[in-house]
Backbone as a ProteinNet text record, in pm:
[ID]
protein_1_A
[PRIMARY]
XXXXXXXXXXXXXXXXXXXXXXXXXXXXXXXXXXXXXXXXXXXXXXXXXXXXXXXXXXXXXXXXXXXXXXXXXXXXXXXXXXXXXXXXXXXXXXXXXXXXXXXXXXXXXXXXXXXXXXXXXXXXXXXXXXXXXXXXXXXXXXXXXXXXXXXXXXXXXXXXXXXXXXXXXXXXXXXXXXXXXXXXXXXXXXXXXXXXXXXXXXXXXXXXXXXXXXXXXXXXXXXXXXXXXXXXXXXXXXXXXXXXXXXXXXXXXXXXXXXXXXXXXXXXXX
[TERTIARY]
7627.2	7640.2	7755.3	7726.9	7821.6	7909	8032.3	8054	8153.3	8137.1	8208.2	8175.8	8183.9	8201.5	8245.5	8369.6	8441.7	8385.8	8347.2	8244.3	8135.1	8060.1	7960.8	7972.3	8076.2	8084.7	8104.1	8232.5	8236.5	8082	8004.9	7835.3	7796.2	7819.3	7724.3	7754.3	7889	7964.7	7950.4	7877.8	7896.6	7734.9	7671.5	7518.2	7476.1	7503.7	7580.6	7596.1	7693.7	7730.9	7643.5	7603.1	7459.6	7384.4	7341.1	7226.3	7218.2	7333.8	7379.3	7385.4	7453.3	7469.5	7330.5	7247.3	7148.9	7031.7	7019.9	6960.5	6952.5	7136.1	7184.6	7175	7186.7	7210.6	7324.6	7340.6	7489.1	7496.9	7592.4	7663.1	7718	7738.7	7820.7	7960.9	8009.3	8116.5	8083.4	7985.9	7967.1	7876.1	7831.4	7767	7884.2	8009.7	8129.4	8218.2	8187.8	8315.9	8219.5	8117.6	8020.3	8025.6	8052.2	8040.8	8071.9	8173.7	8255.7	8180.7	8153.3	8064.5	7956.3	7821.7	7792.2	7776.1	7873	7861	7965.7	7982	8044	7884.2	7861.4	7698	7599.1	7577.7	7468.5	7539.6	7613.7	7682.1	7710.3	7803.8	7822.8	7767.8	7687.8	7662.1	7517.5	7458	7301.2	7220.1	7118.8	6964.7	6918.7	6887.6	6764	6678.5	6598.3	6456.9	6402.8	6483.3	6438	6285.5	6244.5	6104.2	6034.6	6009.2	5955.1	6080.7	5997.6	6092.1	6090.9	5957.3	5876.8	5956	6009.6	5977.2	6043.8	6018.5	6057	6195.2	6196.8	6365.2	6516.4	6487.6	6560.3	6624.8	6760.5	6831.8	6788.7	6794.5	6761.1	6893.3	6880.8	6994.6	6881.1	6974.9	6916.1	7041.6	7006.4	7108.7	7059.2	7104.2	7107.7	7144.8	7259.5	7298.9	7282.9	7068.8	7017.6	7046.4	7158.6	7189	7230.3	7360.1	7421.1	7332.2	7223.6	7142.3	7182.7	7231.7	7263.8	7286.7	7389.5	7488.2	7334.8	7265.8	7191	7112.7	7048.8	6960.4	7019.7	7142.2	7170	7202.2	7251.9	7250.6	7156	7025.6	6901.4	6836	6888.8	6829.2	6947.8	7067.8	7153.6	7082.1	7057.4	6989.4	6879	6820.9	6693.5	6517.6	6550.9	6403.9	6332.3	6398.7	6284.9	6398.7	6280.6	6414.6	6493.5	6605.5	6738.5	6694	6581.7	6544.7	6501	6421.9	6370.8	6471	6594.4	6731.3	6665.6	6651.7	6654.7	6586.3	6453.6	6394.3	6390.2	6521.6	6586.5	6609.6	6546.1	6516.4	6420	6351.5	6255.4	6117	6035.9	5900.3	5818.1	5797.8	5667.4	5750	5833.8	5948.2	5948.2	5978.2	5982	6147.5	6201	6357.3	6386.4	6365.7	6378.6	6543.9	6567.3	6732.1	6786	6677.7	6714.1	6651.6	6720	6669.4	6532.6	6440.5	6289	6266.3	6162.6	6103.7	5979.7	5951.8	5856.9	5941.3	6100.5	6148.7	6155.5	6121.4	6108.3	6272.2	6277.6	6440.6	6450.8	6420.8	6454.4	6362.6	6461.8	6366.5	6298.3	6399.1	6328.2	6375.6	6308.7	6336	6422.9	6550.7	6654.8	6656.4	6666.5	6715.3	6807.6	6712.2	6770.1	6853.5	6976.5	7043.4	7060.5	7092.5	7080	6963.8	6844.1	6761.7	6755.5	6834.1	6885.2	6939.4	6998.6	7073.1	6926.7	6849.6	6766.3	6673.2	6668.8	6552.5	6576.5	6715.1	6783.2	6799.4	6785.6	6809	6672.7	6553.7	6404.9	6419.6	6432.7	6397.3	6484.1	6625.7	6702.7	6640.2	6578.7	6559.1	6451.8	6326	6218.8	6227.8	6346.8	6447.3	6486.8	6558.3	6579	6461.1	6347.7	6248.3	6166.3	6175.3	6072.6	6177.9	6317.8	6403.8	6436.6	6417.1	6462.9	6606.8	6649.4	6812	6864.6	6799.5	6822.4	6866.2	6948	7053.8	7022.2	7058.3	7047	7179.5	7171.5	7275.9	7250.2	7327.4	7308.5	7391.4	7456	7540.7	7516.4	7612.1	7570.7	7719.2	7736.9	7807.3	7893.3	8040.9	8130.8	8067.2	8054.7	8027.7	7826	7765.1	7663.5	7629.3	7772.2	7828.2	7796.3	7783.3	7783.6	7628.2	7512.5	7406.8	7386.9	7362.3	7345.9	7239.5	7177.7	7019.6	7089.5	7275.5	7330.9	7414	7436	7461.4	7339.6	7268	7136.4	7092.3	7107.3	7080.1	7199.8	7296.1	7376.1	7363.8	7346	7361.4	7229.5	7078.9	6969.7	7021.8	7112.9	7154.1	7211.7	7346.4	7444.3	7318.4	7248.1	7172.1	7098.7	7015.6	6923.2	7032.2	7164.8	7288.8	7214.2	7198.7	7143.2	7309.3	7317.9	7436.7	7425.2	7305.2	7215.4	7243.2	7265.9	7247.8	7462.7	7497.9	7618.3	7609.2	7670.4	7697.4	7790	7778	7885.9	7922.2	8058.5	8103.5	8185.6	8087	8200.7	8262.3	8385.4	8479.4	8599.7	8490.4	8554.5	8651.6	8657.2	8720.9	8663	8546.8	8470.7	8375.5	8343.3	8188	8171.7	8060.7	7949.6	8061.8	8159.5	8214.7	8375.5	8389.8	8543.9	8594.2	8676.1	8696.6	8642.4	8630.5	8524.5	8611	8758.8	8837.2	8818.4	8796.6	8810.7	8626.6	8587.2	8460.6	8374	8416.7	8341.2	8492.1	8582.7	8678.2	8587.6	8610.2	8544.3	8648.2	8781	8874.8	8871.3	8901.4	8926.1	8813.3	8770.7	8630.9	8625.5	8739	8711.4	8705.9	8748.9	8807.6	8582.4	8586.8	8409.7	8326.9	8309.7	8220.6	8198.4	8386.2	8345.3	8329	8342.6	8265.2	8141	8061.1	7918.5	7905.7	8000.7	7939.2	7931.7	8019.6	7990.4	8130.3	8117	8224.9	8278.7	8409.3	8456.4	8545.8	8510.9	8657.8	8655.9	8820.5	8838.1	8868.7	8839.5	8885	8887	8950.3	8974.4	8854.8	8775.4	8633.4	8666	8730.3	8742.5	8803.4	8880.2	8928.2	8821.9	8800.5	8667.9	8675.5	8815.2	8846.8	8778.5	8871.2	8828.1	8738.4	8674.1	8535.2	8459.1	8432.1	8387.2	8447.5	8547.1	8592.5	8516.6	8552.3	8468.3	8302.8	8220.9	8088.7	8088.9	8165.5	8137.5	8156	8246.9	8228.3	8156.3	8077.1	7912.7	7817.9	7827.8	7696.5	7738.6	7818.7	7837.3	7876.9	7849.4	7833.1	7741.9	7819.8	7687	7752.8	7833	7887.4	7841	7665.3	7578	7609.6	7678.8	7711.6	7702.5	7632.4	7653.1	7781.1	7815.5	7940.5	7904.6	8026.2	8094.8	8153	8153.4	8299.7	8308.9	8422.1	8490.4	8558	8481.1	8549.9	8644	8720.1	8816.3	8767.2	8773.4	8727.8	8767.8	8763.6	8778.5	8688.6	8625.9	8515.2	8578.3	8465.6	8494.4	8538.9	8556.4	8641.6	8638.8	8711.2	8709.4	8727.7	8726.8	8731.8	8824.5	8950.5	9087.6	9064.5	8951.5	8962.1	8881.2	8788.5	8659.9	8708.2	8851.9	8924.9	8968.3	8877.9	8936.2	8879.1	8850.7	8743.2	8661.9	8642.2	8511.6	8387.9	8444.5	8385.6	8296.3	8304.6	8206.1	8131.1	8093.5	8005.9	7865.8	7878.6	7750.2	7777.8	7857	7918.7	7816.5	7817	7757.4	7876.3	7899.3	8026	7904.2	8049.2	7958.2	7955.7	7942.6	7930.1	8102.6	8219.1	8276.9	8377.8	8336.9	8376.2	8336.1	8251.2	8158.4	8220.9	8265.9	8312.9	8421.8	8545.3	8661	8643.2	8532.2	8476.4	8483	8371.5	8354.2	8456.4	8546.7	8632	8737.4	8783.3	8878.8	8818.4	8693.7	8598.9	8619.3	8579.1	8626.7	8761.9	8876.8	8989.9	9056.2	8995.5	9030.3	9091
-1411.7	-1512.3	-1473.8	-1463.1	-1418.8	-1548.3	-1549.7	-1699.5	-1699.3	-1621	-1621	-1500.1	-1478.6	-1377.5	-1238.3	-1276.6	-1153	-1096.5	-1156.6	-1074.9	-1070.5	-1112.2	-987	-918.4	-925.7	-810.4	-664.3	-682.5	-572.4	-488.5	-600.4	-583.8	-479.5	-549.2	-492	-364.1	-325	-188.2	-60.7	-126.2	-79.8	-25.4	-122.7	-54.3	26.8	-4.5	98.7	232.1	255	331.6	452.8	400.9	446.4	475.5	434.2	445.4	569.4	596.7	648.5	817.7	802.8	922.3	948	865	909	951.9	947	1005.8	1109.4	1180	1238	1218.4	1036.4	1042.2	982.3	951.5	935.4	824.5	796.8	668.9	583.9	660.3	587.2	467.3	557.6	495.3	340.4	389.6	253.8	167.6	161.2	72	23.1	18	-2.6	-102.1	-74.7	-103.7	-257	-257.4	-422.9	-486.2	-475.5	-536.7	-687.8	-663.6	-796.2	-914.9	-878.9	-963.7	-963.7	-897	-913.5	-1052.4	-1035.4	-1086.8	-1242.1	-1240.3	-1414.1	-1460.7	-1421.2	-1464.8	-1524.5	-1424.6	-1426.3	-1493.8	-1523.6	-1587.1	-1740.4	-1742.9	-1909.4	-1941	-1917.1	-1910.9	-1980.2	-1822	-1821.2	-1897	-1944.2	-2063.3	-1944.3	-1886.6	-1803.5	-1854.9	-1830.4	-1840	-1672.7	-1674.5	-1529	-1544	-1645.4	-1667.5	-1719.1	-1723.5	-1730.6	-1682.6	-1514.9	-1451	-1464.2	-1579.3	-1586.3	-1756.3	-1828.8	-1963.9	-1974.9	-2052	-2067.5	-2162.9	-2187.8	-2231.3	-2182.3	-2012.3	-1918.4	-1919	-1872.9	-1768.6	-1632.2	-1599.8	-1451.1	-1352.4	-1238.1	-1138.8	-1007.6	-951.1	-824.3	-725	-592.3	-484.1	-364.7	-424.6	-291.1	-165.6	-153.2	13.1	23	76	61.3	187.8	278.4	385.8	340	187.1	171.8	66.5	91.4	-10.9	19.4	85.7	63.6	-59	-146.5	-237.3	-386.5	-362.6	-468	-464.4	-382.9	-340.8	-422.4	-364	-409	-592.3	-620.7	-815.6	-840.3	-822.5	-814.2	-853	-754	-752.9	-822.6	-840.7	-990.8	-1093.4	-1153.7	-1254.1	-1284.7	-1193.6	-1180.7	-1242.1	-1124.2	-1125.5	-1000.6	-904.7	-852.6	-795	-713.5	-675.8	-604.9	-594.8	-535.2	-338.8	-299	-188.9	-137.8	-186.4	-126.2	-19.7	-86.1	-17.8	148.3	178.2	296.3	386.8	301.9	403.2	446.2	440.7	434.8	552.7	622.5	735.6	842.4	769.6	832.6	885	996.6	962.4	864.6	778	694.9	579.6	540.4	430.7	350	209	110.8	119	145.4	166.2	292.5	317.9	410.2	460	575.1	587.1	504.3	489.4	333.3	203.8	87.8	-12.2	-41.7	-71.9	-73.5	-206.7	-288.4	-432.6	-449.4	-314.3	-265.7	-375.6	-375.9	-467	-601.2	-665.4	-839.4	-909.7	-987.9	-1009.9	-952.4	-816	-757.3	-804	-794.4	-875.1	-773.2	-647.8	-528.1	-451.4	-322.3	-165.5	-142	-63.3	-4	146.9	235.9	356.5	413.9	425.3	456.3	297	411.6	277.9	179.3	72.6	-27.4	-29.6	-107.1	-179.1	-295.3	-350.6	-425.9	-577.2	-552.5	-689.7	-700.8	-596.1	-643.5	-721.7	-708.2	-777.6	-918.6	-895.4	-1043.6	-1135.8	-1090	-1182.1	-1267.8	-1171.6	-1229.5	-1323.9	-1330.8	-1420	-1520.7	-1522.5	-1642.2	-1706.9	-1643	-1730.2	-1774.9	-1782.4	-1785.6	-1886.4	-1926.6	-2029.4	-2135.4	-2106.9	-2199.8	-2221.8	-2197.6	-2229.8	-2379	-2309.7	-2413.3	-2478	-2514.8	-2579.6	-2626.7	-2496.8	-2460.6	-2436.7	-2537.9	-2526	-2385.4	-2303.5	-2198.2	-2088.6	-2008.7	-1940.1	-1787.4	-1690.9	-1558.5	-1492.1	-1375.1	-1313.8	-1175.6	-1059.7	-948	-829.3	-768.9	-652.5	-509	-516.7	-381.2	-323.8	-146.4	-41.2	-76.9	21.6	31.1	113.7	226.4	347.7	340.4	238.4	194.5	127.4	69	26	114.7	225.2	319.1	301.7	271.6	257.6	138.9	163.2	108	-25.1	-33	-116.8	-271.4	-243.2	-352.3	-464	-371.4	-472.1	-480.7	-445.1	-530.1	-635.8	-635.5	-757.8	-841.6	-819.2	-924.9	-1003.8	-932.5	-998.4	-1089.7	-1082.2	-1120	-1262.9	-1251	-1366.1	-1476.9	-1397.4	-1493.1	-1593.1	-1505.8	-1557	-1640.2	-1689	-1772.8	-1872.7	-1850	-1932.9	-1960.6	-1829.1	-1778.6	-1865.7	-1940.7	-2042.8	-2018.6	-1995.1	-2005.5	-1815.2	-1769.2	-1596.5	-1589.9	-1453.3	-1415.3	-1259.6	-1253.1	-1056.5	-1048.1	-982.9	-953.3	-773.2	-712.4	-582.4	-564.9	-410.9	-353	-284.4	-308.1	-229.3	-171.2	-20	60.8	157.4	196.6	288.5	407.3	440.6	597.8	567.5	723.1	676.7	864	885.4	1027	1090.7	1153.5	1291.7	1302.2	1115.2	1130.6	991.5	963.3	802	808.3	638.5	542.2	595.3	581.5	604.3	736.8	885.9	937.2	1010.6	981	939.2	894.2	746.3	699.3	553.2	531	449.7	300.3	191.9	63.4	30.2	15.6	-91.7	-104.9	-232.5	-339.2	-406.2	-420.9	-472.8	-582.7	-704.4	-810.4	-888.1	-781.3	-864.6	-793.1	-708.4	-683.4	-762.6	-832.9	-926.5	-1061.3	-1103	-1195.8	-1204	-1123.8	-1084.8	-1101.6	-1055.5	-1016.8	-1216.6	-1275.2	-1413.3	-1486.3	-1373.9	-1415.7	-1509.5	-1560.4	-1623.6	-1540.6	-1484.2	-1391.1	-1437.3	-1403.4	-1429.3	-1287.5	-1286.5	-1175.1	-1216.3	-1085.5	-1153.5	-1018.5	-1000.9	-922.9	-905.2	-809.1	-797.5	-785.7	-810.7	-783.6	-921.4	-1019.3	-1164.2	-1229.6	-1251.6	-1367.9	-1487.8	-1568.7	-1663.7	-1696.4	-1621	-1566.8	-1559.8	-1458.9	-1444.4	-1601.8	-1647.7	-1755.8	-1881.2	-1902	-1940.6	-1931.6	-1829.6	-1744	-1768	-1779.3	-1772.9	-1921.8	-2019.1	-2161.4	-2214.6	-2135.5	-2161.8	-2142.6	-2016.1	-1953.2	-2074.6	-2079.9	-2171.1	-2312.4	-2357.9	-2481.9	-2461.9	-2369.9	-2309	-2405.4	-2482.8	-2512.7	-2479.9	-2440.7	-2365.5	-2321	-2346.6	-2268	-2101.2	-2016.8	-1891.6	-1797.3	-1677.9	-1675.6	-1619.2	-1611.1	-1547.7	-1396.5	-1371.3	-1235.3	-1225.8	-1161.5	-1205.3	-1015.7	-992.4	-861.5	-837.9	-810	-787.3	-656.9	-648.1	-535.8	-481.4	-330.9	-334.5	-150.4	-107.9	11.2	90.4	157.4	240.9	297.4	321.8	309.4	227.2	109	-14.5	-29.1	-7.6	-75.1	100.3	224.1	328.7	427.1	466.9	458.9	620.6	695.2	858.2	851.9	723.6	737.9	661.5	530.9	484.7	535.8	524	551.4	734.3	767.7	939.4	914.1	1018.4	987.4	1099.6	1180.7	1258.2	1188	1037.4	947.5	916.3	914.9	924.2	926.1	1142.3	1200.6	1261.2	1277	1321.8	1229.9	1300.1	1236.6	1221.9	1121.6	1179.5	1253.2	1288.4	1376.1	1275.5	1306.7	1240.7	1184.3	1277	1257	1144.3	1160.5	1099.4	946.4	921	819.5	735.4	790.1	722.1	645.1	744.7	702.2	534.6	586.4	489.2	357.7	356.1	237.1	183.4	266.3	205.9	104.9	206.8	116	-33.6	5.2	-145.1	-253.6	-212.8	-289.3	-352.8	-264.4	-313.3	-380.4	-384.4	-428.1	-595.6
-6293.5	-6188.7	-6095.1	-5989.7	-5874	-5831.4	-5828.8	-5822.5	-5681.7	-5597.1	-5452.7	-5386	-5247.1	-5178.8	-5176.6	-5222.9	-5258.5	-5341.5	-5513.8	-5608.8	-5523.1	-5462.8	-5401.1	-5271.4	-5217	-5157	-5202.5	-5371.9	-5479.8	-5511.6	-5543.5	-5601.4	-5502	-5402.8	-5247.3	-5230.7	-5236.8	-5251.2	-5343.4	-5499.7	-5567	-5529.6	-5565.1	-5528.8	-5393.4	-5303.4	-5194.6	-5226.2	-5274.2	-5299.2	-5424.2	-5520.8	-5628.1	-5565.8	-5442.6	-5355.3	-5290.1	-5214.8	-5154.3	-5249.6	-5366.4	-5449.2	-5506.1	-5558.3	-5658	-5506.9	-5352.7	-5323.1	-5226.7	-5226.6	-5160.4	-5027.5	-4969.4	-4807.6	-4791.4	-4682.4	-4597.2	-4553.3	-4415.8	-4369.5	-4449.6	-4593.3	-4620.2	-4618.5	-4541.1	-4441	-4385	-4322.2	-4216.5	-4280.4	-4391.7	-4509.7	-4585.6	-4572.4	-4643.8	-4520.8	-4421.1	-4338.8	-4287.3	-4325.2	-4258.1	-4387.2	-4551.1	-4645.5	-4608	-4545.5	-4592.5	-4547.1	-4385.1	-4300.8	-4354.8	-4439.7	-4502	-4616.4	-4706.6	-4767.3	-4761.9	-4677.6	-4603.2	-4565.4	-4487.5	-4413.5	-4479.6	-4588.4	-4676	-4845.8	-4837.5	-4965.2	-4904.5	-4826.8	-4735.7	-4704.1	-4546.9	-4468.3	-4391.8	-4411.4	-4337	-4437.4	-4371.4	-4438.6	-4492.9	-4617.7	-4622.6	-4780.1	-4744.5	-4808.2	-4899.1	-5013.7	-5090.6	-5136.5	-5165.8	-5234.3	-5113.3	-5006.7	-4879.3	-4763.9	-4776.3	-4647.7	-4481.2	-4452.1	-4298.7	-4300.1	-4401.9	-4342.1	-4230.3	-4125.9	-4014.6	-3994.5	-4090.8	-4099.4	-4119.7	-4176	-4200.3	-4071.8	-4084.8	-3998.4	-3996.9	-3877.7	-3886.9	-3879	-3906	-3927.3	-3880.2	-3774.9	-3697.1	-3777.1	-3767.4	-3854.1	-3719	-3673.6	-3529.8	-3529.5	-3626	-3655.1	-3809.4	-3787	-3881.7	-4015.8	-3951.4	-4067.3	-4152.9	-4126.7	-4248.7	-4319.5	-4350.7	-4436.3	-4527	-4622.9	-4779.3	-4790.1	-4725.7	-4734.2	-4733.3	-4630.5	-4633.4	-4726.7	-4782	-4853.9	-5022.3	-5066.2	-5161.1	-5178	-5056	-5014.9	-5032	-4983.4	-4997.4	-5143.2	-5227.8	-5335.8	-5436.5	-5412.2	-5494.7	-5482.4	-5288.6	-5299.5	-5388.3	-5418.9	-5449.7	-5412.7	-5264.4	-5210.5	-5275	-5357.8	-5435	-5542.7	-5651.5	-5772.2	-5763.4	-5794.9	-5804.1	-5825.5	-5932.4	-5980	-5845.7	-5726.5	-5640.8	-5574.8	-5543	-5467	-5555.9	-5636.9	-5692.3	-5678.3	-5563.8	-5505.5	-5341.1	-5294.8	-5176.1	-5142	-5062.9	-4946	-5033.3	-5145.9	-5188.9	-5076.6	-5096.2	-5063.8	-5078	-4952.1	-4986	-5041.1	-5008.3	-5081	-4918.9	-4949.5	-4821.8	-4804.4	-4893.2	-4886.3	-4811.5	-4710.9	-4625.7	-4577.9	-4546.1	-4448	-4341.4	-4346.8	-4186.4	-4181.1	-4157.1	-4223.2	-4163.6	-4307	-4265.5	-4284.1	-4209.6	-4203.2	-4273.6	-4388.6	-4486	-4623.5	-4608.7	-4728.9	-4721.1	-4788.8	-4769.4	-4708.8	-4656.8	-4536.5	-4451	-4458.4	-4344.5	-4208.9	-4103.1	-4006.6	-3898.7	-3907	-3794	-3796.4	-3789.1	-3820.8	-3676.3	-3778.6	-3661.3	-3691	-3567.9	-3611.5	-3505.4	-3358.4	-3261	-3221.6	-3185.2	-3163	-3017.8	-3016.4	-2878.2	-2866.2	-2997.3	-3030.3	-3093.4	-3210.6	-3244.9	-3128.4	-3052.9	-3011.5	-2876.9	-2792.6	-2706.3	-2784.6	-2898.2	-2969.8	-3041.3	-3062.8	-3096.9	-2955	-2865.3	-2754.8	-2748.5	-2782	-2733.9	-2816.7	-2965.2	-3070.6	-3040.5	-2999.9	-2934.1	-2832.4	-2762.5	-2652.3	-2665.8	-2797.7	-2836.5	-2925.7	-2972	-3075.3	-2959.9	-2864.8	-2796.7	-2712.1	-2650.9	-2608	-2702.8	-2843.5	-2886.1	-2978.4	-2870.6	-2986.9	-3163.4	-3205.3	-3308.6	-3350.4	-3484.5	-3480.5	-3567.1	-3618.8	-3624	-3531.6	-3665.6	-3566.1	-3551.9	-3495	-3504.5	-3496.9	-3572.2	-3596.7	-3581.6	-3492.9	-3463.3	-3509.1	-3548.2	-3612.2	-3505.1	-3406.8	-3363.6	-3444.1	-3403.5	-3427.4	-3305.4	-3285.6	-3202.2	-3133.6	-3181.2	-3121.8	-3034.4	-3134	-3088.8	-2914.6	-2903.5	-2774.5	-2630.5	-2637	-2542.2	-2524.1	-2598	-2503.1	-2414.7	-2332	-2195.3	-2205.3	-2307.6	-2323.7	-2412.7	-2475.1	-2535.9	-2382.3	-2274	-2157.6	-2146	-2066.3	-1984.1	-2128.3	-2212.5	-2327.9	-2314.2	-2294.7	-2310.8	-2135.9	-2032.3	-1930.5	-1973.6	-2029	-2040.9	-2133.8	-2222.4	-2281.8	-2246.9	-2174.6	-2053.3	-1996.7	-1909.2	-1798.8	-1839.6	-1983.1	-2026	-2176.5	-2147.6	-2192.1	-2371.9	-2420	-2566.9	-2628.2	-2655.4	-2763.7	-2903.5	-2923.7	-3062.1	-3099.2	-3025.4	-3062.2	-3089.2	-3247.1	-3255.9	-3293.9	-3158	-3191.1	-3291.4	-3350.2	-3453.9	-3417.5	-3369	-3352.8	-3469.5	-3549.3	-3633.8	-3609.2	-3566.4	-3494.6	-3566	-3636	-3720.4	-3669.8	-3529.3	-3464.8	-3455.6	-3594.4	-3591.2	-3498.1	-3497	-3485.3	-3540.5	-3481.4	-3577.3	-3582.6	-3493.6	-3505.1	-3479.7	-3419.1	-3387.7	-3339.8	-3347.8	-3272.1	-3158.1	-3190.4	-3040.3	-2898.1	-2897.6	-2852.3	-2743.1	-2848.5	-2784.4	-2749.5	-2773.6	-2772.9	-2637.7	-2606.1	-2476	-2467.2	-2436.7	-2455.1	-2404.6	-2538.4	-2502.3	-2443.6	-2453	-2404.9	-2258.7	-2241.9	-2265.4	-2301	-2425.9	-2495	-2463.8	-2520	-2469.6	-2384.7	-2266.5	-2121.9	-2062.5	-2107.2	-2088.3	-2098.4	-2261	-2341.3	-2204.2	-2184.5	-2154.4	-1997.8	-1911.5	-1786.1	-1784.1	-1885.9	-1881.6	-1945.8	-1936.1	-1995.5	-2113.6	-2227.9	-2330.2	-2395.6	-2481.8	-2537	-2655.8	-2686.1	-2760.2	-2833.6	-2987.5	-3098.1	-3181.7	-3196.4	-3277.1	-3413.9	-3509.9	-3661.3	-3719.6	-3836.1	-3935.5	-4035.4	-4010.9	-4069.5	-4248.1	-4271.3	-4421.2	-4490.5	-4395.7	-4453.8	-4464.9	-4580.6	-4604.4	-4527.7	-4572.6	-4491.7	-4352.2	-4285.1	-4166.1	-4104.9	-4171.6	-4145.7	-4148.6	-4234.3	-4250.4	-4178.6	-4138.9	-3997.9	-3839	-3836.9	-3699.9	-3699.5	-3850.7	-3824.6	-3824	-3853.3	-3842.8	-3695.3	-3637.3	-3520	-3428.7	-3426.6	-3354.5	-3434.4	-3553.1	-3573.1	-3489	-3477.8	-3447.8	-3272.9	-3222.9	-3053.8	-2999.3	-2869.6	-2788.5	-2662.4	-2638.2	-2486.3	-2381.4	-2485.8	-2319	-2287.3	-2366.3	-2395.8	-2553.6	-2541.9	-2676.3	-2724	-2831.2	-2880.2	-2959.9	-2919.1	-2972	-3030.1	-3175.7	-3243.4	-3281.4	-3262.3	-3248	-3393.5	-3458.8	-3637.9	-3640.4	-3699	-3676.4	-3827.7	-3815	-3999.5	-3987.7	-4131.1	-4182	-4176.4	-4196.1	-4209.1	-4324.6	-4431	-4587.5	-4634.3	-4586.6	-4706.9	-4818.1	-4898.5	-5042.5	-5138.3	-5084.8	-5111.4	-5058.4	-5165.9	-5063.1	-5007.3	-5057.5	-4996.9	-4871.9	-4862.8	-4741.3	-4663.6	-4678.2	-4583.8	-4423.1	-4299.4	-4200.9	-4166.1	-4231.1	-4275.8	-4210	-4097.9	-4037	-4096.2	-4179.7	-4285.8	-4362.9	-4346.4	-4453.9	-4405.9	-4273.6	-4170.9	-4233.4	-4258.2	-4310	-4470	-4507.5	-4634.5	-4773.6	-4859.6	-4922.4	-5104.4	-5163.5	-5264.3	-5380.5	-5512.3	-5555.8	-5681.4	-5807.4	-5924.6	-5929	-5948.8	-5944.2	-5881.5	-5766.6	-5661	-5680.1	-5699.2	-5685.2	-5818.8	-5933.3	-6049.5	-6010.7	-5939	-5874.9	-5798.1	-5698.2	-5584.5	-5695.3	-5764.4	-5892.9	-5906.9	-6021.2	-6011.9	-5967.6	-5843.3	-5792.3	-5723.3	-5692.2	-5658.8	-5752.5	-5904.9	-6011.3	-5993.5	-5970.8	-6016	-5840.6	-5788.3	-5670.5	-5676.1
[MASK]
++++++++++++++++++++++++++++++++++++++++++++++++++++++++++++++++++++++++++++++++++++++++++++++++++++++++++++++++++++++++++++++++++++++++++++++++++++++++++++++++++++++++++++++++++++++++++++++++++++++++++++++++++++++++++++++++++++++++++++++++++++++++++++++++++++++++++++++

């Protein structure tokens, strides 16, 4: 029995991470650094329905930077919309547990791969929510580095403009991205003086304080501002793993047996 957040965000990490080793793929990193948000959402939080994954009363959850699905994948299967054993056949042949999150697994709401797909598609279903006034909420997860496609403004101006209240970006704002910081990379700053130009309403938070976190999402759900919100999570890339901490090597790296015991561990004793 999981009896708070924090124990399953540990869970979420740990299977994550098994996943990750027993089928030699990657992003690890960035399946570590969204845990936390994660598992505030889906532990507090969001309406969901594990034994009816369509009812129309659910919250929805978009995973836009669909590499780091480990992380959802394993929430997924705590909640339990299907069994825990499946995770084990994750980036197999012919497996619905695919490298990128697939809408082949029950919760999942839509296949991400290429990125700045995710939030254009969360805008339709918001505004498809607020059309046939539905008090359900939507929730979006893009990448930092995900930021640089061009297809996440023209969605957010599309939101502003039809005053999406009901829609919450959530930014994991790890600082990596594939090969080197966001930074030096494509520079977002001034991120938030951006967000809220384009219309949006913006809070920042510490992607890893549960508290917090759960603060910040009470306030998007309870949004009627006529704007949607942004909430700017600040977070690690590798969290909870003090060698993949801030490594943008964890990116594509995969650990080895060894490695991976360590990882356990210190998750345990955390």
């Amino acid at each position: 029995m999981i009896e708070n957040s924090v124990e399953f965000a540990k869970r979420i990490r740990k299977y994550s991470l098994e996943m990750v080793v027993r089928s030699r793929a990657s992003h690890i990193g960035s399946a570590l650094s969204m845990t936390d948000i994660l598992a505030v959402l889906y532990f507090d939080l969001m309406k969901t329905f594990p034994q009816d994954d369509k009812n129309e009363n659910r919250d929805i959850f978009i995973l836009s930077k669909g590499h780091a699905c480990v992380s959802l994948y394993a929430t997924l299967g705590l909640k339990g919309f299907f069994n825990l054993k499946d995770l084990e056949t994750y980036g197999l042949d012919g497996s619905n547990f695919m490298n990128h999150i697939s809408h082949k697994v029950s919760g999942v709401e839509f296949s991400t791969g290429s990125l700045g797909h995710g939030l254009p598609f969360a805008t339709g279903i918001a505004l498809g929510k607020k059309i046939k006034k539905h008090k359900n909420k939507v929730f979006v997860l893009v990448g930092d580095g995900e930021l640089d496609e061009g297809s996440n403004w023209e969605a957010l101006l599309f939101a502003s403009h039809h005053k999406l209240d009901n829609l919450t970006i959530i930014v994991d704002y790890n600082n990596l991205q594939s090969l080197t910081t966001v930074k030096e990379t494509l520079n977002l700053e001034p991120l938030k003086d951006k967000f809220e130009a384009f219309g949006c309403k913006v809070l920042d938070v510490d992607g890893h304080n549960h508290s917090k976190l759960r603060d910040v999402f009470e306030q998007s759900i309870n949004n009627n501002s006529g704007k949607p919100i942004v909430i700017i999570a600040k977070t690690t890339k590798g969290k909870g793993v003090s060698y993949m901490e801030n490594k943008v090597k964890w990116h594509y790296s995969t650990p080895n047996e060894n490695e991976l015991k360590q990882a356990l561990n210190e998750i345990d004793n955390a």
